[in-house]
PABA-738841 format. One record per residue (C-alpha): residue number from 1; residue in three letters; x, y, z. Coordinates in steps of 0.02 Angstrom, whole numbers. Example, Ala and Ser with C-alpha at 12.3 -4.5 7.8 and 13.67 -1.06 7.14 Angstrom:
BEGIN
1; ALA; 615; -225; 390 $
2; SER; 684; -53; 357 $
***
This chain:
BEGIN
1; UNK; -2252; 1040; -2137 $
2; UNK; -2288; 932; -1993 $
3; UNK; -2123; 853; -1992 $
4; UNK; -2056; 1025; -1978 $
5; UNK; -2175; 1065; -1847 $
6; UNK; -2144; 912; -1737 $
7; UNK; -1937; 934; -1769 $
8; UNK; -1976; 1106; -1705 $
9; UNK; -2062; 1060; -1553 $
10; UNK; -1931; 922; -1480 $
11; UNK; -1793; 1035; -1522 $
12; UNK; -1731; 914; -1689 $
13; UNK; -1713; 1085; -1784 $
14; UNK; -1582; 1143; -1670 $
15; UNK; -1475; 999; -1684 $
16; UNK; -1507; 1001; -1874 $
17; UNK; -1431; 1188; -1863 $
18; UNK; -1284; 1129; -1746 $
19; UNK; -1247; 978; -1856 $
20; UNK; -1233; 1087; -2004 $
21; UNK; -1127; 1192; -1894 $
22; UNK; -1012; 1053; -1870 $
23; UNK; -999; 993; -2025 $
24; UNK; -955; 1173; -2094 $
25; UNK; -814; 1191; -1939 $
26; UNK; -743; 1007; -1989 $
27; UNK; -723; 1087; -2176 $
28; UNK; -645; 1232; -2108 $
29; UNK; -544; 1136; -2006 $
30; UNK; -502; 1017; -2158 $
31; UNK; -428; 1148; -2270 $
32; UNK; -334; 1227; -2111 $
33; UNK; -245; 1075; -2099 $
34; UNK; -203; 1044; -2310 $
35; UNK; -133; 1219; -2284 $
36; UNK; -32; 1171; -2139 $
37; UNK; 40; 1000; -2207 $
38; UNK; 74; 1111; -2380 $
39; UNK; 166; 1259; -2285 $
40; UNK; 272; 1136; -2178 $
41; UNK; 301; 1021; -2339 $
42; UNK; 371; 1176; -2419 $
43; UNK; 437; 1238; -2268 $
44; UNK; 528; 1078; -2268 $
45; UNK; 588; 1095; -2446 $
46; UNK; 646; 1246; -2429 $
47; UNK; 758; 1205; -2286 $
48; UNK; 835; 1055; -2393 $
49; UNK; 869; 1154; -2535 $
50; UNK; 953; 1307; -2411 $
51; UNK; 1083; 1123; -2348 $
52; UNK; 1116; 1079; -2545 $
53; UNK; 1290; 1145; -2610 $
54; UNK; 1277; 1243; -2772 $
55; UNK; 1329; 1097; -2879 $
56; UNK; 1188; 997; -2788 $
57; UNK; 1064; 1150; -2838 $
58; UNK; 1137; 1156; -3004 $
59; UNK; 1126; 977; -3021 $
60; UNK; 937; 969; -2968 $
61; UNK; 894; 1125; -3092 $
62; UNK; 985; 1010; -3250 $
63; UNK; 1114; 1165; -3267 $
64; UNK; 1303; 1170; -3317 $
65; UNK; 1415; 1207; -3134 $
66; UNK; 1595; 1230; -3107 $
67; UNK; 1704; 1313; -2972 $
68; UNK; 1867; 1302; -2924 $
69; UNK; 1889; 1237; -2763 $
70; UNK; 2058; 1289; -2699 $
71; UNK; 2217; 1371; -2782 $
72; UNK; 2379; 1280; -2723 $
73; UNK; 2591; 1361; -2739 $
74; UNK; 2707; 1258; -2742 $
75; UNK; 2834; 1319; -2573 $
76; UNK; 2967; 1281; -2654 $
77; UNK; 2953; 1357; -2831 $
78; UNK; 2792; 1510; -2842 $
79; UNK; 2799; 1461; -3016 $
80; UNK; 2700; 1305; -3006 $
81; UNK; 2558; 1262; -2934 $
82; UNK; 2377; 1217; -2976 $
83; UNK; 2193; 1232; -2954 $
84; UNK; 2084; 1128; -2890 $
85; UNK; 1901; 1122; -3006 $
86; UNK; 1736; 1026; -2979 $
87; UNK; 1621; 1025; -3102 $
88; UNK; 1451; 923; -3154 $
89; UNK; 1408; 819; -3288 $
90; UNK; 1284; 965; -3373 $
91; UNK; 1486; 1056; -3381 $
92; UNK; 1566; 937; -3467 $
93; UNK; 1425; 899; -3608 $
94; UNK; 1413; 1087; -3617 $
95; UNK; 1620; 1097; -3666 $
96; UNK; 1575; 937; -3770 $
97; UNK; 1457; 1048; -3882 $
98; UNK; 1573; 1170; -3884 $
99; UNK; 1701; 1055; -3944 $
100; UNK; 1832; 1028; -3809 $
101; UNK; 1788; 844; -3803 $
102; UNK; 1719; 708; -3871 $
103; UNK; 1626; 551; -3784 $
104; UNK; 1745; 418; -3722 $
105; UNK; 1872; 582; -3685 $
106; UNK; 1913; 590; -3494 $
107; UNK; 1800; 738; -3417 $
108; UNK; 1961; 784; -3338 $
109; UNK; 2056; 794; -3493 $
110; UNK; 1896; 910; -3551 $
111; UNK; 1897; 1020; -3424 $
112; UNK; 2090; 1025; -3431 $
113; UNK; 2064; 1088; -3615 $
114; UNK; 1940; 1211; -3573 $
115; UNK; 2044; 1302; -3428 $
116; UNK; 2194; 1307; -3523 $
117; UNK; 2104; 1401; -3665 $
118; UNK; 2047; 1504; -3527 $
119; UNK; 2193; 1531; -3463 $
120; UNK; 2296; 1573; -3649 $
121; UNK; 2130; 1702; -3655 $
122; UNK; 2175; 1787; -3516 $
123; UNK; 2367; 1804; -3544 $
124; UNK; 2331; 1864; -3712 $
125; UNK; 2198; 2008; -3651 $
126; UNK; 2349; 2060; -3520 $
127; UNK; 2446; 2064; -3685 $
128; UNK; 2560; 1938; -3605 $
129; UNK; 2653; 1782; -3686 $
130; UNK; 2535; 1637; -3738 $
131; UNK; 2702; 1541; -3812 $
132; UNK; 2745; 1473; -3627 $
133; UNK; 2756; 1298; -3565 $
134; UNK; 2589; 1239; -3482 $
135; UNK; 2646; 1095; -3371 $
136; UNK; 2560; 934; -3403 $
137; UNK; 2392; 858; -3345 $
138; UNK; 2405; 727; -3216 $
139; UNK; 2268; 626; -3163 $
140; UNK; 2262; 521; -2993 $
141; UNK; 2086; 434; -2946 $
142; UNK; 2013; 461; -2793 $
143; UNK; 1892; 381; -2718 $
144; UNK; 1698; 418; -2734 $
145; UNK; 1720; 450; -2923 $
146; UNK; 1824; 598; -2880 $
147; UNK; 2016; 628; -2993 $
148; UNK; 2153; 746; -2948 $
149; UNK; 2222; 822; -3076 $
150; UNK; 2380; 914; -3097 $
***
């Protein structure tokens, strides 16, 4: 009681008060500043995933991609031509399962299997002839683990 008294009487109880204060703004301040450095961390995330392509995205999420890329005619004949695909790995187990390939099969030669049965599903749907040469698959590496196919 005479502590208090005496704290009271050189003003110690005030800077107890302001201390406390202080301590209580620094807390504030502290979580403030986790919710900063969490909003620009996702901030930051969110921008990275808004620069990843689709099969990057797809890629991150584990999930089956493919697209075709470009559709090329040949000038001189409108009959031939070809389309360029990309694809991920998640793809080309999911064909696997559904038996277009096996392991130690080329992914192109998987994917090659796939569109072609795509392509025979759509001809017969238009009620059009299946029975019609396909072409033939030809595969060229490119560089970066990339393959043109035709």
């Amino acid at each position: 009681m005479i502590k208090q008294f005496f704290r009271k009487i050189v003003g110690l109880d005030k800077l107890d008060q302001a201390k406390a204060q202080a301590l209580a703004e620094v807390e504030v301040a502290k979580k403030l500043a986790n919710q900063a450095i969490n909003a620009a961390a996702e901030a930051a995330e969110l921008e990275q995933r808004a620069k990843e392509t689709p099969k990057e995205r797809a890629n991150a999420k584990g999930e089956p991609w493919v697209a075709v890329l470009d559709t090329h005619v040949a000038k001189d004949d409108i009959r031939n031509g070809f389309f360029e695909l990309d694809w991920n790995d998640q793809f080309v187990l999911q064909l696997k399962q559904a038996g277009y390939g096996f392991d130690g099969d080329p992914d192109e030669e998987i994917v090659d299997r796939w569109f072609r049965d795509l392509a025979r599903q759509m001809l017969e749907e238009e009620g059009l002839d299946t029975n019609r040469g396909a072409g033939f698959i030809d595969v060229k590496r490119l560089a970066g683990g990339k393959a043109e196919v035709k």
